[in-house]
C-alpha positions in Angstrom: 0.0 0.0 0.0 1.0 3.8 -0.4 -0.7 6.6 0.8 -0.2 10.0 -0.8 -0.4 13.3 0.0 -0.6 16.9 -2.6 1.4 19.7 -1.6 2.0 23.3 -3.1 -1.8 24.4 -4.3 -2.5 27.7 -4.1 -3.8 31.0 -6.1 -1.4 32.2 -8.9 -2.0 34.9 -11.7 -2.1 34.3 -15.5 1.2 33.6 -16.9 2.4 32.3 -13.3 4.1 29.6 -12.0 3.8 26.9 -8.9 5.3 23.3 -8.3 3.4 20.7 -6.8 4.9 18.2 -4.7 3.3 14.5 -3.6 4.7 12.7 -0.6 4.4 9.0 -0.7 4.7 6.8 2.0 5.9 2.8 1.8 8.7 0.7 1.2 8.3 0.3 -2.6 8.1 4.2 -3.5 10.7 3.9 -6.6 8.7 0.5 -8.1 5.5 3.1 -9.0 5.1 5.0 -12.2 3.5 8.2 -10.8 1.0 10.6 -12.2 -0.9 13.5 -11.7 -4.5 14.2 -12.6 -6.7 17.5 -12.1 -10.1 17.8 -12.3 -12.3 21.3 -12.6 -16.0 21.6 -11.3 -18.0 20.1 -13.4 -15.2 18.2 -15.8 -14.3 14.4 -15.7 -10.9 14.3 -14.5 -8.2 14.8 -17.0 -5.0 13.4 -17.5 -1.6 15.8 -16.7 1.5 14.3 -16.5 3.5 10.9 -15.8 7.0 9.4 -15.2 7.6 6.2 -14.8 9.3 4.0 -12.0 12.8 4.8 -12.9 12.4 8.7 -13.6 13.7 7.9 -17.6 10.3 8.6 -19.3 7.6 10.9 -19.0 4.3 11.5 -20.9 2.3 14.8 -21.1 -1.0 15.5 -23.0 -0.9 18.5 -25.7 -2.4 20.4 -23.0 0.2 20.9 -20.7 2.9 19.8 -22.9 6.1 22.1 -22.5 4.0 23.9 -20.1 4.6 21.2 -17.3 7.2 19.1 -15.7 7.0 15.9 -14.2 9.9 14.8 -12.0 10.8 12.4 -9.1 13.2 12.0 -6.6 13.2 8.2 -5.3 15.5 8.9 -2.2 12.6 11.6 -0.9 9.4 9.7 -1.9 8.3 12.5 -3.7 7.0 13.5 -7.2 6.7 17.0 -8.1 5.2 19.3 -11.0 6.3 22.5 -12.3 4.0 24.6 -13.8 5.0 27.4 -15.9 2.8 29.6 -17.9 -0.3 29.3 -15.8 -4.0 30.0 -17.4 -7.3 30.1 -15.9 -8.0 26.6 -17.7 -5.3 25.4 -15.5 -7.9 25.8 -12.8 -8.6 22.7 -11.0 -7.6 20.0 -8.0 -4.6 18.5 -8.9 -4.3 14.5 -7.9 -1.3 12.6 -7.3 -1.6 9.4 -8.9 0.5 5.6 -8.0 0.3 2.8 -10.4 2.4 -0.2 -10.2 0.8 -3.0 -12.4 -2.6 -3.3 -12.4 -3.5 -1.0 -9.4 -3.9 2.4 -8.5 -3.7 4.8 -5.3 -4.7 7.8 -5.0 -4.1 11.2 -3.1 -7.1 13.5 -2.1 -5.6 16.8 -4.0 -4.6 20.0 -3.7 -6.2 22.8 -5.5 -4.8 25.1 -7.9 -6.7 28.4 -8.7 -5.3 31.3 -11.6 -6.8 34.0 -11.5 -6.2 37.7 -11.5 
C-alpha cells in the first residue's frame, strides 16, 4: 500500500508559476510510475503528466505539454510538478496518482486556482 499526500496548491496569476509536490509513504516508492491528474467543477478528471518508476520517461498531454514538468526523486518519496505559464483553464484539484501493475492509489488533491 501507499498513501499520498498533494502539496503546493494555491492561487497564482495568469502567466504564473507553482510546483506541486506528492509525498508517498511505503517501502516500494521507486517501483510506482507516478501521475498527476486534475479535475475542474463540473469536468471528468483529465490526465496531466507521468514518469515512470525509474524517472527515464515521461508522458504529457498537448495540453500541458512544454508547459509542465513531471519529476521524481526516489530517495525523498516524492513527485513534483512545475507549472509554468499558468491559465485560468489550468484551474482545478490536482491528484497525485501511484500505479504499479494493475492497481492504482490515489491522493485527495490539492487545488490550484489562476486567477487575476
Amino acid at each position: 500500500q501507499v498513501q499520498l499526500v498533494e502539496s503546493g496548491g494555491g492561487l497564482v496569476q495568469p502567466g504564473g508559476s507553482l510546483r506541486l509536490s506528492c509525498a508517498a509513504s511505503g517501502r516500494t516508492f521507486s517501483s510506482y510510475a507516478m501521475g498527476w491528474f486534475r479535475q475542474a467543477p463540473g469536468k471528468e478528471r483529465e490526465f496531466v503528466a507521468a514518469i515512470s518508476a525509474s524517472g527515464g520517461n515521461t508522458v504529457y498531454p498537448n495540453s500541458v505539454k512544454g508547459r509542465f514538468t513531471i519529476s521524481r526523486d526516489n530517495a525523498k518519496n516524492t513527485v513534483y510538478l512545475q507549472m509554468n505559464s499558468l491559465n485560468t483553464e489550468d484551474t482545478a484539484v490536482y491528484y497525485c496518482n501511484a500505479r504499479r501493475l494493475s492497481r492504482n492509489w490515489w491522493g485527495r488533491g490539492t487545488q490550484v486556482t489562476v486567477s487575476s
